[in-house]
Each structure stands twice: as C-alpha cells, then as structure tokens.
C-alpha positions in Angstrom: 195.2 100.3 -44.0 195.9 98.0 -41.2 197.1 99.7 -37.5 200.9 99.8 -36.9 201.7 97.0 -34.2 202.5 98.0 -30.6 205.8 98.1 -29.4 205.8 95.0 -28.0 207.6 95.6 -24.5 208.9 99.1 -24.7 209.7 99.9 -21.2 212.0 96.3 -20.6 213.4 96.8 -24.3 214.6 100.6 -23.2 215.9 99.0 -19.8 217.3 96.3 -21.2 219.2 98.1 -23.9 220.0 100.6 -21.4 222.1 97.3 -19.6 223.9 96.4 -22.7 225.4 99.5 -23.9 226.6 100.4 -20.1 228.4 97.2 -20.6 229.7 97.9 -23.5 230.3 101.2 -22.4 232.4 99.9 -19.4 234.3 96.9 -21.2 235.1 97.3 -24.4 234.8 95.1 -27.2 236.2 91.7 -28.5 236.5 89.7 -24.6 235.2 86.4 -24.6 231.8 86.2 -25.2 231.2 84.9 -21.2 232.4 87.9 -19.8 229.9 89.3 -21.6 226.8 87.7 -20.7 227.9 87.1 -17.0 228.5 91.5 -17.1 224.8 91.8 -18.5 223.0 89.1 -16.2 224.8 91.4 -12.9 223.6 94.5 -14.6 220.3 93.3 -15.2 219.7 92.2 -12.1 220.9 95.3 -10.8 218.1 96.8 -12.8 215.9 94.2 -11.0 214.8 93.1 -14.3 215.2 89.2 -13.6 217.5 86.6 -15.7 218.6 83.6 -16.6 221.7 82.4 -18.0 222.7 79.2 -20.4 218.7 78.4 -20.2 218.3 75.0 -21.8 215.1 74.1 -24.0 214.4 70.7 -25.5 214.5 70.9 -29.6 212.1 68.7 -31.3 211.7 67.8 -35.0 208.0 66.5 -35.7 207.8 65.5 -31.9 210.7 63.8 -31.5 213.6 65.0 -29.4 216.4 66.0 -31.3 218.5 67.8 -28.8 219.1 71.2 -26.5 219.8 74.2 -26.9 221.3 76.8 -24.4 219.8 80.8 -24.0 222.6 83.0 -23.4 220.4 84.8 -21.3 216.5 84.6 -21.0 214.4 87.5 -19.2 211.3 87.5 -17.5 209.7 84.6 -18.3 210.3 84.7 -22.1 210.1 88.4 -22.8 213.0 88.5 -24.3 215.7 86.3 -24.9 219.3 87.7 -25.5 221.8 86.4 -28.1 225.0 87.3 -27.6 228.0 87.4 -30.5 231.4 88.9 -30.2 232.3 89.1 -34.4 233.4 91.6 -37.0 229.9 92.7 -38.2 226.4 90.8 -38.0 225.7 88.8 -40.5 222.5 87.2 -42.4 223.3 84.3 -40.2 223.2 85.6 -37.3 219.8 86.6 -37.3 218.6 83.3 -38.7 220.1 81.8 -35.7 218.3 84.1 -33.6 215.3 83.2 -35.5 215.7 79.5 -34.9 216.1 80.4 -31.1 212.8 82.1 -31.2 211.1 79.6 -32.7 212.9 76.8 -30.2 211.8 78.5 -27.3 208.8 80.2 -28.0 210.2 83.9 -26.8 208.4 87.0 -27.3 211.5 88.9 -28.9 214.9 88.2 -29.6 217.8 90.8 -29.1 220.7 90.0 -31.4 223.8 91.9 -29.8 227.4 92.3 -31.1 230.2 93.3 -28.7 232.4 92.5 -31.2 232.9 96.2 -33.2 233.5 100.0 -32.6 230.4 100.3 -31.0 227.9 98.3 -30.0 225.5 96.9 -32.6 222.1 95.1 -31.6 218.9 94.1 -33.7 215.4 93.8 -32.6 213.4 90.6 -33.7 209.8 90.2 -32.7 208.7 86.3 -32.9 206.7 86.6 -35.9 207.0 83.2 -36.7 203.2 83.1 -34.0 201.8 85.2 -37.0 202.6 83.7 -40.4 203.4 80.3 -41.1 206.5 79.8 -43.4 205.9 77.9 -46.6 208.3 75.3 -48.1 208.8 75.7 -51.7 212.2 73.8 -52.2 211.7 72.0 -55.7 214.2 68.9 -56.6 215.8 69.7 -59.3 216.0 67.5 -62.3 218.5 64.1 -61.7 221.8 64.2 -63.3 222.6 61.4 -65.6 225.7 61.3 -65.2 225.6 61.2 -61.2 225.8 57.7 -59.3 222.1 57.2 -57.7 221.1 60.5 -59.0 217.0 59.7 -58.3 218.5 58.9 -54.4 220.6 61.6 -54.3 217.8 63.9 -55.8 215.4 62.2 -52.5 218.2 63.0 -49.7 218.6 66.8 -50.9 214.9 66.7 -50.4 214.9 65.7 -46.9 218.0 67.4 -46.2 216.2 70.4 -47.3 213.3 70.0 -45.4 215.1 69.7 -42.0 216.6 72.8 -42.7 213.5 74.4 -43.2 211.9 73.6 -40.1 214.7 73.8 -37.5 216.8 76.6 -39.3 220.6 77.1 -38.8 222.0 77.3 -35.2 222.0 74.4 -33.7 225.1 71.7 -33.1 225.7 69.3 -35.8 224.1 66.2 -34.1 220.6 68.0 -33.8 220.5 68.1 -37.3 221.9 64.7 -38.1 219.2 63.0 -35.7 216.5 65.3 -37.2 217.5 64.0 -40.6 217.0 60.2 -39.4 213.7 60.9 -38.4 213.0 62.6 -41.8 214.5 59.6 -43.2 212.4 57.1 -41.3 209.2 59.6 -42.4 210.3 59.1 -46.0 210.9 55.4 -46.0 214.0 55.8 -46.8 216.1 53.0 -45.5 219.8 54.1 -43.8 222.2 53.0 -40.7 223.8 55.4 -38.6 227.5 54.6 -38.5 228.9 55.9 -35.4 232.2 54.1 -35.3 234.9 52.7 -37.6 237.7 50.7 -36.6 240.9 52.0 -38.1 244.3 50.0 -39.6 247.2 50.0 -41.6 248.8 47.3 -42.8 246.2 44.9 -40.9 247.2 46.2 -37.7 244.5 47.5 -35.7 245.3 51.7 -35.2 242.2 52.4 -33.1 238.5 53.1 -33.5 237.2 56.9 -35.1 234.1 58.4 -34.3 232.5 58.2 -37.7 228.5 60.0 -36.8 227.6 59.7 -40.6 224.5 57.9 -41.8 224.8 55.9 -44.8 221.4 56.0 -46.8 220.0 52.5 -48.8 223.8 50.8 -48.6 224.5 53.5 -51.5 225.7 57.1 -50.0 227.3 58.2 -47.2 225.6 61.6 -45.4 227.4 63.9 -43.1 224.9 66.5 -41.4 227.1 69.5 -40.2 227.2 72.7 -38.9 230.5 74.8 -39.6 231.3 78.4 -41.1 232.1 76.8 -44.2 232.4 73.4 -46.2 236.4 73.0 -46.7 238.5 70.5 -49.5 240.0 68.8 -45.4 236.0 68.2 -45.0 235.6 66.3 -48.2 238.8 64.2 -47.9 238.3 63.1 -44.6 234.7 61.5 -45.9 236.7 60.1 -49.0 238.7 58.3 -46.5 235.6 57.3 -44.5 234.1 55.8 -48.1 237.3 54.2 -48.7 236.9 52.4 -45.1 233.0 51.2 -45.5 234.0 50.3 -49.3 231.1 53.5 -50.5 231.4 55.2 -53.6 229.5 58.6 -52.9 229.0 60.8 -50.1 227.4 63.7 -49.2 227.9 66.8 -46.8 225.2 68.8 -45.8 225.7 72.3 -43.9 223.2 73.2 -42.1 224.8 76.6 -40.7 223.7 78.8 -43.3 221.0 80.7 -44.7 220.8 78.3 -47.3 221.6 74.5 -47.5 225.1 73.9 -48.7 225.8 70.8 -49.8 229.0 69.2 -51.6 228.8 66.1 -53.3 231.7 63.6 -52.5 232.8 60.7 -55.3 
C-alpha cells in the first residue's frame, strides 16, 4: 500500500483560506467578481502572504503561441493560484477550467472559489497533471453517408478533438481557433482563415463583419468557440456567413465544456 501524499502547503492553504472566508464573511455574496479578488489580494497581503493579480502567462499549443491567459490572483511564486467565480453552484466546468489554468501555468495548486452562494464554497486541486500523463482515446466515429464531405468532416472532429484535449476548456474563443490552425497545418489539412466579409444588400455595400472562421479544403466552414451553450441565433448567423462565401456546410465547435460540443450546420 503506497504512503498517503503530504499536504502539499498546509500552513499557506489554512492562511489563505483563512483570507477568503473573512471576505466572504465581511461582503457578502453575488458583487462583481473584482471586488472580490481586489478584497482578497488586500487581505492577503495583510496576511503578508504575497500576491499577484490578473497575472498573464503565454498559452502555447505544440510550441506555438496561441494566446494569454490572466490569473485572478497568483501567490508566492506559484504556490497557489486562485480562481475566482461568483455563480449559483460550481460546476464540472469550473474545475476543468481550473485544471486548464494549472496546467497553463505550471502552479502547485489551484483553489477554485465561489462567492456566489449562501456560503462560501471552495475546492482544492493539487496539479496532478506533473504526475500522470493524460491519454487521448477519442475514436472517429464511422462517416455518415448521407453527410456532405463526411470522411472531411469525420478528419476536422478529430482535430477539433484533439485541441480540446490538450488545452482543455477556459480559454477565449481565439485561443482555440488558432490552436486548431496549427492542428490543421500538423494534419495537412489545407484551410484559410476568413477574418472579414464585406456585407450588401441589394448590391450596395452595408459594411465589413468580422467573420474569424476558418474554412477547411474550400468545403466547410469552422467556427471554434467558447460560450455557455451552442444556441439556434449561433447556427443562423453561420448559415448567413455560408450564404455570403457561397459554402454549403459549416461547423461549430464549443470548446467551453467538459466535452466537445459540436453542431453541424447545412
């Protein structure tokens, strides 16, 4: 039977803790998340436990930079990083997040806080990810038939997959859509990223949309996002981006999930 693990920074974790519910204690919940982190940097410092706020660390997928990403507050020197949410109840995602923000920055633990119910709820989350290396097992499924470039479609879940893997869900939507380029690129996979789309009606020029969608082999159109949920307003406003670059299929990816969602557009 193998020894329990230490503790892995008791005395901080008690102090730090210690901070958070005294701010919870004095404020309340549901304020604007920035009140709260601004509250726990003074208190921490008070504690002369030292702090950093809004943090920024480069996020790279397979060496290449993909993006930033901001620590609501990081402590003494990586110790501990402190994610902050002001919600109903923590959820599966939440954590995942805070796993993705381990992994990102390299942290020794993550402390997943919620100021956002009747009392204040927090969750401990050691960086494991130094110990075990995670193993990708996503399988294509079999192509359907009756789907326009189903063998293409069948290649993109597979890289859109995969980028999920590795970075996990947290991130803004343009980390994602540059780390699926580079997958792309890895792949062979042939695409152009469209960032812009001139707009009329009735021939007359309206104006210019920022379009940020990659559209894969001159075949299907990809949107890489991150939102709480993939909506019917989502999937018309790519069916009128198709019906502007003349494409008969799209694709939305959401990357802010447990699990890749995806919703297939025609």
């Amino acid at each position: 039977m193998s020894a329990a693990k230490p503790f892995l920074h008791k005395d901080l974790s008690y102090a730090v803790r210690g901070v958070l519910f005294d701010v919870y204690n004095q404020l309340g919940p549901n304020l604007p998340e920035t009140f709260y982190r601004d509250a726990t940097a003074v208190g921490l410092e008070a504690a002369n436990i030292r702090c950093q706020t809004e943090k920024q660390f480069n996020v790279y997928y397979h060496g290449v930079e993909v993006g930033r990403y901001s620590v609501d507050i990081w402590i003494e020197d990586g110790k501990i990083i402190l994610e902050l949410k002001v919600a109903p109840q923590l959820l599966p995602i939440h954590k995942a997040q805070a796993l993705s923000y381990l992994k990102v920055t390299n942290a020794d633990l993550a402390f997943l806080v919620n100021f956002g119910q009747a009392s204040l709820a927090d969750e401990r989350l050691p960086n494991f990810l130094r110990d075990k290396k995670a193993v990708y097992n996503w399988r294509p499924q079999k192509p359907d038939p009756k789907l326009l470039y189903a063998e293409l479609v069948n290649e993109l879940l597979a890289v859109l997959h995969r980028v999920h893997f590795e970075l996990g869900s947290g991130f803004f939507h343009y980390v994602y859509r540059r780390a699926t380029m580079v997958e792309l690129q890895e792949q062979s996979i042939g695409y152009e990223y469209i960032k812009e789309t001139p707009v009329y009606y009735k021939n007359t020029h309206l104006g210019t949309e920022q379009t940020r969608l990659i559209f894969v082999e001159n075949k299907v159109m990809v949107g890489a996002v991150a939102v709480r949920e993939l909506t019917d307003a989502m999937k018309a406003q790519l069916k009128a981006k198709m019906r502007r670059h003349n494409v008969s299929l799209g694709l939305i990816a959401n990357f802010n999930k447990t699990q890749l969602e995806f919703m297939i557009v025609r």
